[in-house]
C-alpha positions as CSV (number, residue, x, y, z in Angstrom):
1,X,-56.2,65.3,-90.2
2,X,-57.5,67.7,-87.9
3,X,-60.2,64.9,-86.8
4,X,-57.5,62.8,-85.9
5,X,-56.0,65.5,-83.9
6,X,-59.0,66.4,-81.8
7,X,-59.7,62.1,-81.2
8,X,-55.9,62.0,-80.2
9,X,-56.1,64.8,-77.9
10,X,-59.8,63.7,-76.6
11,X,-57.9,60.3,-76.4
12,X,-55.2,62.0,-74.3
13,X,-57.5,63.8,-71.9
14,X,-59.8,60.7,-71.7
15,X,-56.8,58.6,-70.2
16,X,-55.5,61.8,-68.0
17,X,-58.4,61.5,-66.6
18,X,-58.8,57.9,-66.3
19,X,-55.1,58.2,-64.9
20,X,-56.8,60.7,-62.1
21,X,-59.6,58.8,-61.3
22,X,-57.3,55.4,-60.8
23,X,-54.5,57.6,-58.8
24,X,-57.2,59.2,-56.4
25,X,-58.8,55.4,-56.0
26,X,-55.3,53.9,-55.2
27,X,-53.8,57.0,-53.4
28,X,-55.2,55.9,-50.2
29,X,-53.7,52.6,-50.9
30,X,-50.7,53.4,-52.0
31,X,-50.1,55.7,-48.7
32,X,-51.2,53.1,-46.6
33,X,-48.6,50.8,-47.7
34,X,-46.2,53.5,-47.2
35,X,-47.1,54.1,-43.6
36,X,-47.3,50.3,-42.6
37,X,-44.2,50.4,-44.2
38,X,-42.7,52.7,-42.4
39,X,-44.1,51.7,-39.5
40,X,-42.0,48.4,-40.2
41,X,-39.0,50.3,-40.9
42,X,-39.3,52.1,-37.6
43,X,-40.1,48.8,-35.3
44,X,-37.2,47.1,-37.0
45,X,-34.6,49.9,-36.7
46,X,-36.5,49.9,-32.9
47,X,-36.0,46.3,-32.6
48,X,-32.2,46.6,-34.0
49,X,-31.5,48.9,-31.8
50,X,-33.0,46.9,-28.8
51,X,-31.4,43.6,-30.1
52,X,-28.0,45.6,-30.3
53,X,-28.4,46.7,-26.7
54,X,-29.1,43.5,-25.5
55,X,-26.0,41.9,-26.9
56,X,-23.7,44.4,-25.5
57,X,-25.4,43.9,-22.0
58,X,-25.3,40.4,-22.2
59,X,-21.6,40.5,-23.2
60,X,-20.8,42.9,-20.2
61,X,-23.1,40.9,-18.2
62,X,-20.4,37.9,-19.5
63,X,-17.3,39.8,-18.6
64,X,-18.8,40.5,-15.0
65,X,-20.0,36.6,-14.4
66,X,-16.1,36.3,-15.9
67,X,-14.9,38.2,-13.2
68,X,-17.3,36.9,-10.7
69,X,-16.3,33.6,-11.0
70,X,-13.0,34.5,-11.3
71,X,-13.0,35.6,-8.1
72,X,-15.2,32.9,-6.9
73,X,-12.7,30.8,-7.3
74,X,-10.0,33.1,-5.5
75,X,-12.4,33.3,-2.6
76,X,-12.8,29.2,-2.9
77,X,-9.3,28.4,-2.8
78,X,-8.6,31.1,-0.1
79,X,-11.0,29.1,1.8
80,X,-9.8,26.0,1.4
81,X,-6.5,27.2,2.8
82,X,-8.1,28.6,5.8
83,X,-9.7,25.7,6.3
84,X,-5.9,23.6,5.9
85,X,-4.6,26.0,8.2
86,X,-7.2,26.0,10.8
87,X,-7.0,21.9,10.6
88,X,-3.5,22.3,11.2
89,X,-3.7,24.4,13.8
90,X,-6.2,22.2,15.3
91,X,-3.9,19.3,15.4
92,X,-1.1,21.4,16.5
93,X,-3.6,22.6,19.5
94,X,-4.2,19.2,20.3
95,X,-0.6,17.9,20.0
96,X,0.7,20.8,22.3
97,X,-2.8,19.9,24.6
98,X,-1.5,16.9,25.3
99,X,2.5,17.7,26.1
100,X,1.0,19.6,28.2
101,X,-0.7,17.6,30.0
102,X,1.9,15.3,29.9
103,X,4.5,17.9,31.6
104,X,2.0,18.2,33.7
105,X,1.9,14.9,35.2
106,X,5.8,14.7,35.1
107,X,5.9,18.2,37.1
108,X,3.8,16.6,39.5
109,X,5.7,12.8,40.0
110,X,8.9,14.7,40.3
111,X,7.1,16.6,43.1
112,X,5.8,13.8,44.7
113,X,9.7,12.7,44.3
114,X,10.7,15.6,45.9
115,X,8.7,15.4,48.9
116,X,9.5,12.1,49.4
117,X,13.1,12.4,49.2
118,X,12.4,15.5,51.3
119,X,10.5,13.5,54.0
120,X,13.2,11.1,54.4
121,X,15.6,14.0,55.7
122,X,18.3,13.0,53.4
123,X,20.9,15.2,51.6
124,X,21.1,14.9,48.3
125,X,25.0,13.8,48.8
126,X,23.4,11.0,51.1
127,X,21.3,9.7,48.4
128,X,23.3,9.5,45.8
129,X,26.2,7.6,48.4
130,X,23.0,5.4,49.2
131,X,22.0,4.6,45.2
132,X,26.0,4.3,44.3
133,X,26.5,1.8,47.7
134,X,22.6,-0.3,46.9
135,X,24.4,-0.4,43.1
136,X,27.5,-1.9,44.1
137,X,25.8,-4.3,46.5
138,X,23.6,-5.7,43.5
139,X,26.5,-6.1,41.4
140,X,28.4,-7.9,44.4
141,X,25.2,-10.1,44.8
142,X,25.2,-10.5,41.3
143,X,28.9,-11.7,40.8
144,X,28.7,-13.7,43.8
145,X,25.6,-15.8,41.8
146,X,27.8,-16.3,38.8
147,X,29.8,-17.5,40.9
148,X,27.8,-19.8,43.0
149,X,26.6,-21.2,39.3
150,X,30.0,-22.2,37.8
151,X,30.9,-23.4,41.4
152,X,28.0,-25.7,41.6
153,X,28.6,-26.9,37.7
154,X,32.3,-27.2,38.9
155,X,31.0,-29.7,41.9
156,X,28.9,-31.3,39.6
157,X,31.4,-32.5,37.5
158,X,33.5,-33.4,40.5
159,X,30.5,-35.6,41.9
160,X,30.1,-37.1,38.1
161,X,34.1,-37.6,37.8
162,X,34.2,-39.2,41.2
163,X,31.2,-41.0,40.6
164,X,32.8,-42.6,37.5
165,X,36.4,-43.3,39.7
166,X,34.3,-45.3,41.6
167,X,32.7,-47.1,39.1
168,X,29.2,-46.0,39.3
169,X,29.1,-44.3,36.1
170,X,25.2,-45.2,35.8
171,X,23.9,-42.5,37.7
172,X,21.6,-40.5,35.2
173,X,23.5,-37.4,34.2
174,X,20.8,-34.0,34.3
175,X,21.3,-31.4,30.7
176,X,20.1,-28.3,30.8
177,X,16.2,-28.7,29.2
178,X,16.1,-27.6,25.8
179,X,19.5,-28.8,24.9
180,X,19.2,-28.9,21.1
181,X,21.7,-29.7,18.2
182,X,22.6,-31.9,15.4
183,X,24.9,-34.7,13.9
184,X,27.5,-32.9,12.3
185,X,29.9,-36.2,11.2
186,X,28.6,-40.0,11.6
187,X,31.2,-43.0,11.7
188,X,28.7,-46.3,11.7
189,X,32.2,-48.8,11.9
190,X,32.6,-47.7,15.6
191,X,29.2,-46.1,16.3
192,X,30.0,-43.1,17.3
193,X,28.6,-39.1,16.0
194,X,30.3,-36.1,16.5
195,X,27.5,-32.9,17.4
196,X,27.6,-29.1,17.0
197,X,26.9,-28.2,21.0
198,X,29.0,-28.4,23.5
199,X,30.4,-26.8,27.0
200,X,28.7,-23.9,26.0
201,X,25.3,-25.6,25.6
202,X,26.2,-26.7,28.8
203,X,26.8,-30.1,27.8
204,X,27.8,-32.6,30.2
205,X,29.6,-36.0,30.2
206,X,27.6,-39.3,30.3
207,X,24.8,-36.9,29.2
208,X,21.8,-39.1,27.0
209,X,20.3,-37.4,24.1
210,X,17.6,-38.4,21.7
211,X,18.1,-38.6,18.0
212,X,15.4,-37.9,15.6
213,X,14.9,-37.0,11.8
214,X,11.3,-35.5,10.2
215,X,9.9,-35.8,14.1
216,X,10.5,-39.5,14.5
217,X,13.0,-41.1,16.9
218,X,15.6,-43.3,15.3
219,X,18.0,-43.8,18.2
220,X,20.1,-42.3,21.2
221,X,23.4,-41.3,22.0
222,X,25.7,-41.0,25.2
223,X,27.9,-37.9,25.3
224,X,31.5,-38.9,25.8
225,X,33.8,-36.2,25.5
226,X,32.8,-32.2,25.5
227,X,34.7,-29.4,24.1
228,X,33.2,-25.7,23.6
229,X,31.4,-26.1,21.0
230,X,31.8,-29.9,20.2
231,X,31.4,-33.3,21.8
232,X,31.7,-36.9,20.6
233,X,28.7,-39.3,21.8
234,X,28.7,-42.6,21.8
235,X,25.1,-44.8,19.9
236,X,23.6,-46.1,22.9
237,X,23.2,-49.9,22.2
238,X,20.1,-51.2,21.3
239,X,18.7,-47.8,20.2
240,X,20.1,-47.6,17.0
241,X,16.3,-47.9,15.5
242,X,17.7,-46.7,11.8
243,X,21.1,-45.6,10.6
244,X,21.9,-42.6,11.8
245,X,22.9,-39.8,9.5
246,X,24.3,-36.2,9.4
247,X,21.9,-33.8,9.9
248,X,19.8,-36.0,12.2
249,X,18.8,-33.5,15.5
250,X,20.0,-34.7,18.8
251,X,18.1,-33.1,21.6
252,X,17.4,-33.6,25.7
């Protein structure tokens, strides 16, 4: 028993002692693994804490650029408004350029006017009597040539009406050039056409007008009575190249 004792506690001693030697061996390890490892610890927490920083400057380097362009694009559309505006003024500069100009040029004919009126020694009473007595002399002139016109259509229906009292209805009778109309009723029993032009075409009795349909001729007419806007004409005997029809255009 006491044998077994002392082994046990030799036993004991032997692995304290194998315990110390192994501890001061791995000690050094065992504190170097600490140290790296907190040497770890600290350039993580360091990293952390620089990682950390640099998100919260980047976002308030976001909010500025936010605010940057925000006002980017105040200052952009400000500009583009200017620029509106200064186009607009530009064209309003131009426009009022050129009225002025153009008053201008009218200042200056009225005051070439004005000398001229002034050079002929004439009131301004005597120039107005002169316009108001040169307008009633045009208007005189020009009633006296509406006259002359219906007084030489008056004579020449005299000469054709005496002409035909005297039995020399053959003389060629002269429309106006142009004339134009068209058949409005046919009647092929007594070959006769009434037509939509008359006295106010300045139609004339005796007058001959060609009849055509599609651009070809198909015959001629004689005009024997006239009314305003309707005359009667006569097919003109051996001209009657096709039947003529309403709607056919008579012309001179």
């Amino acid at each position: 028993m006491l044998l077994l004792r002392i082994t046990l506690g030799i036993a004991i001693v032997a692995a304290l002692a194998t315990t110390a030697l192994v501890w001061v061996q791995v000690k050094p390890q065992v504190e170097g693994i600490i140290a790296k490892r907190n040497e770890f610890e600290g350039k993580w927490k360091s990293e952390l804490s620089a990682r950390q920083k640099a998100v919260k400057e980047l976002q308030e380097t976001s909010e500025k650029l936010k605010v940057t362009e925000a006002d980017l694009a105040k200052t952009t559309e400000a500009k583009n408004k200017a620029e509106a505006n200064a186009s607009t003024l530009d064209a309003s500069v131009k426009s009022l350029t050129t009225q002025l100009n153009q008053a201008k040029e009218e200042i200056t004919r009225i005051a070439q006017q004005l000398s001229a009126w002034a050079a002929t020694g004439l009131t301004v009473d005597q120039v107005k009597a002169t316009v108001a007595e040169l307008k009633n002399t045009r208007d005189a002139n020009a009633a006296m040539e509406e006259e002359k016109k219906l007084l030489t259509k008056d004579i020449d229906r005299l000469n054709r009406e005496l002409l035909i009292y005297r039995g020399t209805n053959d003389v060629p009778v002269i429309l106006k050039a142009g004339t134009k109309g068209k058949i409005l009723v046919v009647d092929p029993k007594w070959d006769f056409v009434v037509i939509d032009i008359g006295s106010n075409q300045e139609l004339l009795p005796n007058g001959v007008l060609m009849v055509s349909r599609a651009g070809k001729l198909i015959g001629k007419v004689k005009v024997a009575t006239v009314q305003q806007d309707r005359a009667i004409a006569n097919v003109v005997p051996g001209w009657k190249l096709e039947e003529l029809m309403e709607g056919d255009i008579v012309f001179y």
